[in-house]
Backbone as CSV, one residue per row, in Angstrom:
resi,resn,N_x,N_y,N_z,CA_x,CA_y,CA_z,C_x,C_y,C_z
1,UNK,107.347,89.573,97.887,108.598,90.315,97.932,108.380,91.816,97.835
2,UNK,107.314,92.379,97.450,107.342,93.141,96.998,105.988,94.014,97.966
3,UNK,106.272,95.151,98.702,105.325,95.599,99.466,105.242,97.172,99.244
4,UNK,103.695,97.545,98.815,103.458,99.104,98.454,102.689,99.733,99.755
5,UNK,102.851,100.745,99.636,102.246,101.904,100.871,102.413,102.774,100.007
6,UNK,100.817,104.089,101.354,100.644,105.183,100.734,99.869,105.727,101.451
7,UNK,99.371,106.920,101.512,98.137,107.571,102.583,97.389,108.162,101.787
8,UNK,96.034,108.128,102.468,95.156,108.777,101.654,94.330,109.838,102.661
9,UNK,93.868,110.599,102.383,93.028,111.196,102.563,91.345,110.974,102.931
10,UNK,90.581,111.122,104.272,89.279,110.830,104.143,88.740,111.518,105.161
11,UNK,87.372,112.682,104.570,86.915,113.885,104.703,85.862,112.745,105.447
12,UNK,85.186,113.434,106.543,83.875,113.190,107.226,83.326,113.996,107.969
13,UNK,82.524,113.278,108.286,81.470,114.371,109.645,81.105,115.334,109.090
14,UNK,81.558,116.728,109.530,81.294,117.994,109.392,82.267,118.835,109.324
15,UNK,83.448,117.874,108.584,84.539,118.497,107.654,85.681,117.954,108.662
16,UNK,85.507,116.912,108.960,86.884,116.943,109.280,87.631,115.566,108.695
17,UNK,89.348,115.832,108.998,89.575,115.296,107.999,90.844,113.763,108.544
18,UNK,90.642,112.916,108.118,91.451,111.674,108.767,92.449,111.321,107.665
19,UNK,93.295,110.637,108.659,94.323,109.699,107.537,95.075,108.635,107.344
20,UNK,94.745,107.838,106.051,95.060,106.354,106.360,96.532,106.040,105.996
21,UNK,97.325,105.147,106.366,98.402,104.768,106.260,98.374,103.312,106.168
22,UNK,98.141,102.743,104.517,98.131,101.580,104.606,99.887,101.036,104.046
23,UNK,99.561,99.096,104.350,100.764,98.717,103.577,100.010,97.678,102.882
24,UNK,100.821,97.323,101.350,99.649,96.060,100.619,100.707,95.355,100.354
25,UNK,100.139,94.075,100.028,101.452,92.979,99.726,100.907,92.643,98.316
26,UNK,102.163,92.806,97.636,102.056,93.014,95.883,101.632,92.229,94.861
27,UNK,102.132,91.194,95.835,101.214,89.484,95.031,100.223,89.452,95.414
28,UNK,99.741,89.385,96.950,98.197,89.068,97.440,96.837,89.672,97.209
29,UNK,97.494,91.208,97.287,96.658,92.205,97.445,96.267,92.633,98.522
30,UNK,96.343,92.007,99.312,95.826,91.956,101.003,96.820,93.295,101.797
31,UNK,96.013,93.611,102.533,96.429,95.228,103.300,97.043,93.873,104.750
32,UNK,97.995,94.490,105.388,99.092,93.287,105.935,98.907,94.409,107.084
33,UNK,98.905,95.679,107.049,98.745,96.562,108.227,98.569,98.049,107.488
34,UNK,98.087,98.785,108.235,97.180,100.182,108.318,96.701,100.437,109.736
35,UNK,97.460,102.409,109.644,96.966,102.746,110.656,95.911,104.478,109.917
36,UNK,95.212,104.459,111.115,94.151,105.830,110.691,94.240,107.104,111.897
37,UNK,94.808,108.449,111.606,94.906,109.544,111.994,94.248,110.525,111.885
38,UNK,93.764,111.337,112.866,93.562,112.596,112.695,94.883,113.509,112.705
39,UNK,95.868,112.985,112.715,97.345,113.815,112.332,97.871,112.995,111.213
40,UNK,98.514,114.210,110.274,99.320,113.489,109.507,100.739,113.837,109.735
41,UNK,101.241,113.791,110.703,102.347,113.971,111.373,103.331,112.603,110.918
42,UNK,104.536,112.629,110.420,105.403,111.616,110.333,105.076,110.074,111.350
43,UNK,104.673,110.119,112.633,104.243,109.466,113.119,103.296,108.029,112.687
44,UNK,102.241,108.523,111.888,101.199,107.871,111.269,102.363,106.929,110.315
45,UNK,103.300,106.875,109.513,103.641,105.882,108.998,104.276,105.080,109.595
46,UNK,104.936,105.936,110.636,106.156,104.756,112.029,105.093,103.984,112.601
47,UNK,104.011,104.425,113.241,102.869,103.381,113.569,102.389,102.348,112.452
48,UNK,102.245,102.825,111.300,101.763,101.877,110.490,103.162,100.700,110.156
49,UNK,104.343,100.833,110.474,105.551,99.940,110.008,105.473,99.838,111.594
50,UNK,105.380,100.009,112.581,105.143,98.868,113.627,104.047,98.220,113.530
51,UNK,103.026,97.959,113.204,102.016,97.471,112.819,102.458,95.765,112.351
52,UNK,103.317,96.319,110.936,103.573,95.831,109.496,104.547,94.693,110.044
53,UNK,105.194,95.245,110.694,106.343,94.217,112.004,106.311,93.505,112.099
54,UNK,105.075,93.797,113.422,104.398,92.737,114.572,103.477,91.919,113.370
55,UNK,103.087,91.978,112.619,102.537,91.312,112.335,103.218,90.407,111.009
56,UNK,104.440,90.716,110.306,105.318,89.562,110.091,105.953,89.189,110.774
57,UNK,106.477,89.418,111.790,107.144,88.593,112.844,108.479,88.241,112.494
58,UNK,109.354,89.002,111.220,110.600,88.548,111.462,110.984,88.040,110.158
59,UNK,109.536,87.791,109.347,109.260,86.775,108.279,109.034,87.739,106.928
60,UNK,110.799,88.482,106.796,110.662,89.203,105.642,111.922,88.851,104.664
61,UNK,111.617,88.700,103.459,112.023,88.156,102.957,113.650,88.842,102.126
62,UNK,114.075,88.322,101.928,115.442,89.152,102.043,115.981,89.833,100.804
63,UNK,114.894,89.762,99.524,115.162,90.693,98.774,113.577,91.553,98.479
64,UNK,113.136,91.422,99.588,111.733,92.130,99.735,112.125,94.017,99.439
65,UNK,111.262,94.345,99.042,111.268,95.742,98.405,110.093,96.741,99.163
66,UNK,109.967,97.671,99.636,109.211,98.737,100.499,108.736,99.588,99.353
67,UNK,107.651,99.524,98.886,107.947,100.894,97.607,106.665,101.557,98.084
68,UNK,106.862,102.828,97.667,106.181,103.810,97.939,106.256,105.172,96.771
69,UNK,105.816,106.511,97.122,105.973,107.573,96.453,107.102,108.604,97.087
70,UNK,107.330,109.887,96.541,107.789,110.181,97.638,107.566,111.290,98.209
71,UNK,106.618,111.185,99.148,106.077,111.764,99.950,107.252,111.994,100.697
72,UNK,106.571,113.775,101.689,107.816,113.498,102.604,107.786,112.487,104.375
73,UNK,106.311,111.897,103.933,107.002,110.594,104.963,107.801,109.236,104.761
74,UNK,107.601,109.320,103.350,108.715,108.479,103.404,110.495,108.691,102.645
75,UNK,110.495,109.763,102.417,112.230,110.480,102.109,112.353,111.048,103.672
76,UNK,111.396,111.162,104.619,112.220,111.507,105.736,113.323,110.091,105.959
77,UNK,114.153,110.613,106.693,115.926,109.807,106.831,115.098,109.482,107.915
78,UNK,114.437,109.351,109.187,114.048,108.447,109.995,113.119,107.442,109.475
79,UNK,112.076,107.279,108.389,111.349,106.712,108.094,112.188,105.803,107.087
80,UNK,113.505,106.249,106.343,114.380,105.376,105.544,115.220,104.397,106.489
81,UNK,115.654,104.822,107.571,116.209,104.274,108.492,115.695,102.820,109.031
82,UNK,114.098,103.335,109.358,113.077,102.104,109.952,113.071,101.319,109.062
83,UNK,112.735,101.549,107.478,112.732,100.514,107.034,114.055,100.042,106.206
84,UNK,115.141,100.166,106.398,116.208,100.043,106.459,116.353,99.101,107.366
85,UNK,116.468,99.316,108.334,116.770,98.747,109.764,115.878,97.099,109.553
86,UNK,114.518,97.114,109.095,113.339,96.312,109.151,114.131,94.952,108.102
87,UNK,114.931,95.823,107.743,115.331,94.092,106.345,114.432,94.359,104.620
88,UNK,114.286,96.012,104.568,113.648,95.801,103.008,114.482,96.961,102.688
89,UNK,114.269,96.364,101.266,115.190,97.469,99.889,113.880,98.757,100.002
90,UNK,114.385,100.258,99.941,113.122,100.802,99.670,113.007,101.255,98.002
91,UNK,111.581,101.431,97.163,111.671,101.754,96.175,111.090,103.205,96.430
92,UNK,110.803,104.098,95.220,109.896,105.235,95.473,109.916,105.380,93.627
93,UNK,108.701,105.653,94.143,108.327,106.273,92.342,108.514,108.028,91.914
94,UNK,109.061,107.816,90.775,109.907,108.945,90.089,108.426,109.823,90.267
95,UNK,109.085,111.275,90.795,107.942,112.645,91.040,107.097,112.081,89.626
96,UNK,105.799,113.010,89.993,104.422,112.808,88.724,104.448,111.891,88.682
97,UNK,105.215,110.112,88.687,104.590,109.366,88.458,103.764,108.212,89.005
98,UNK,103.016,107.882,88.835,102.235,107.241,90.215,101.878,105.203,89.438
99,UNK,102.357,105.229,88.268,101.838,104.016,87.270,102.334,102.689,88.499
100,UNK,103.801,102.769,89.019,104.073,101.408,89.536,103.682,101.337,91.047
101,UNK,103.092,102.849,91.683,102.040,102.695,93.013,100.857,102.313,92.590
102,UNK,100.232,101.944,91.381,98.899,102.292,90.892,97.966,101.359,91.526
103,UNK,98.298,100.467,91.852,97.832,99.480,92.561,97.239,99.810,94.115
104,UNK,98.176,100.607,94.797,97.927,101.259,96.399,96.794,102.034,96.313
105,UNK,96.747,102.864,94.851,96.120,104.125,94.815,94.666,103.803,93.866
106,UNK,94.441,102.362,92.992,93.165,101.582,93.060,92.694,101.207,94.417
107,UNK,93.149,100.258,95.117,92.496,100.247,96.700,92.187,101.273,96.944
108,UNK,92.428,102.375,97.346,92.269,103.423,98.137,90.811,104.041,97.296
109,UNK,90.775,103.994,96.381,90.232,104.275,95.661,88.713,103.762,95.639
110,UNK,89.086,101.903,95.541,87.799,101.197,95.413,87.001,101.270,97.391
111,UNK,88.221,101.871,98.042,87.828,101.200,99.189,86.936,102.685,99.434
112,UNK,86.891,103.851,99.207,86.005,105.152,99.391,85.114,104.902,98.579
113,UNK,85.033,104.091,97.293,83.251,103.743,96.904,82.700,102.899,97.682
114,UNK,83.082,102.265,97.881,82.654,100.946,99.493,82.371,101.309,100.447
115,UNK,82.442,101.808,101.104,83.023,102.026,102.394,82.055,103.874,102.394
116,UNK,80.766,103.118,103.472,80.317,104.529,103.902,80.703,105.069,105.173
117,UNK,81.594,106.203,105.169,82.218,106.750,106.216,81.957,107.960,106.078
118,UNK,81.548,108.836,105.327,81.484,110.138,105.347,80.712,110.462,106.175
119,UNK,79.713,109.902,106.698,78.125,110.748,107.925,78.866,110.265,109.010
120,UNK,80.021,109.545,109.397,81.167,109.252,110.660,81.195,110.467,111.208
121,UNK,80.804,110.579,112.551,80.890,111.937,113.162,82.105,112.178,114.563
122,UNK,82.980,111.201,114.639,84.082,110.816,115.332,85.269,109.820,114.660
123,UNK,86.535,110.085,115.269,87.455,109.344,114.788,87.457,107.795,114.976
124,UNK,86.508,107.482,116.143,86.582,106.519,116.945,85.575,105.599,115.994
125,UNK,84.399,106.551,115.308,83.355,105.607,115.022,83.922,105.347,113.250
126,UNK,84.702,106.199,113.006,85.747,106.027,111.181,86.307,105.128,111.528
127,UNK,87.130,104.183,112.741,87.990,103.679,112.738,87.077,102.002,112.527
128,UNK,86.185,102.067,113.435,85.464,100.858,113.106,84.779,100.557,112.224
């Protein structure tokens, strides 16, 4: 019922800089969809909630919850709209506090000690 998002930040190559837009499902843990940018243009989260879509198929549950921070991609009124429109309640966590995203922002976290991407010298070769 309950689904978190968030973007992070990830420096490579020879300084340049990408960005992830994941979504996690709150019971599973499992990342359900994520997309990765060299823009962080409002865009990057509308791609990542078409993603999130297509890949429930319809199969959202009807007191399902969107929570996030609030960034301004997701207080933009088009990005409230989409997931409005999608069939979820949205949450957002109160400014400074990050305790009930904390979960989005462990992944993100465990997944940059894992995960060697920094000597990535293209967007193409970060993505795989």
């Amino acid at each position: 019922k309950v689904l978190l998002t968030d973007i992070t930040y990830m420096r490579y190559g020879s300084g340049q800089w990408a960005y992830l837009s994941c979504v996690k499902d709150g019971a599973t843990k499992q990342i359900l969809a994520h997309y990765l940018s060299a823009s962080l243009e409002l865009c990057l989260v509308e791609w990542t909630m078409t993603r999130l879509l297509k890949r429930l198929d319809g199969n959202i549950h009807p007191d399902a919850i969107f929570h996030s921070d609030q960034g301004m991609h997701y207080t933009h009124s088009k990005t409230r709209l989409l997931i409005a429109e999608a069939g979820f309640k949205q949450s957002m966590s109160r400014k400074g506090n990050c305790w009930d995203n904390a979960s989005m922002e462990t992944f993100f976290g465990h997944m940059k000690d894992e995960l060697n991407y920094k000597d990535c010298i293209s967007l193409k070769e970060l993505r795989l």
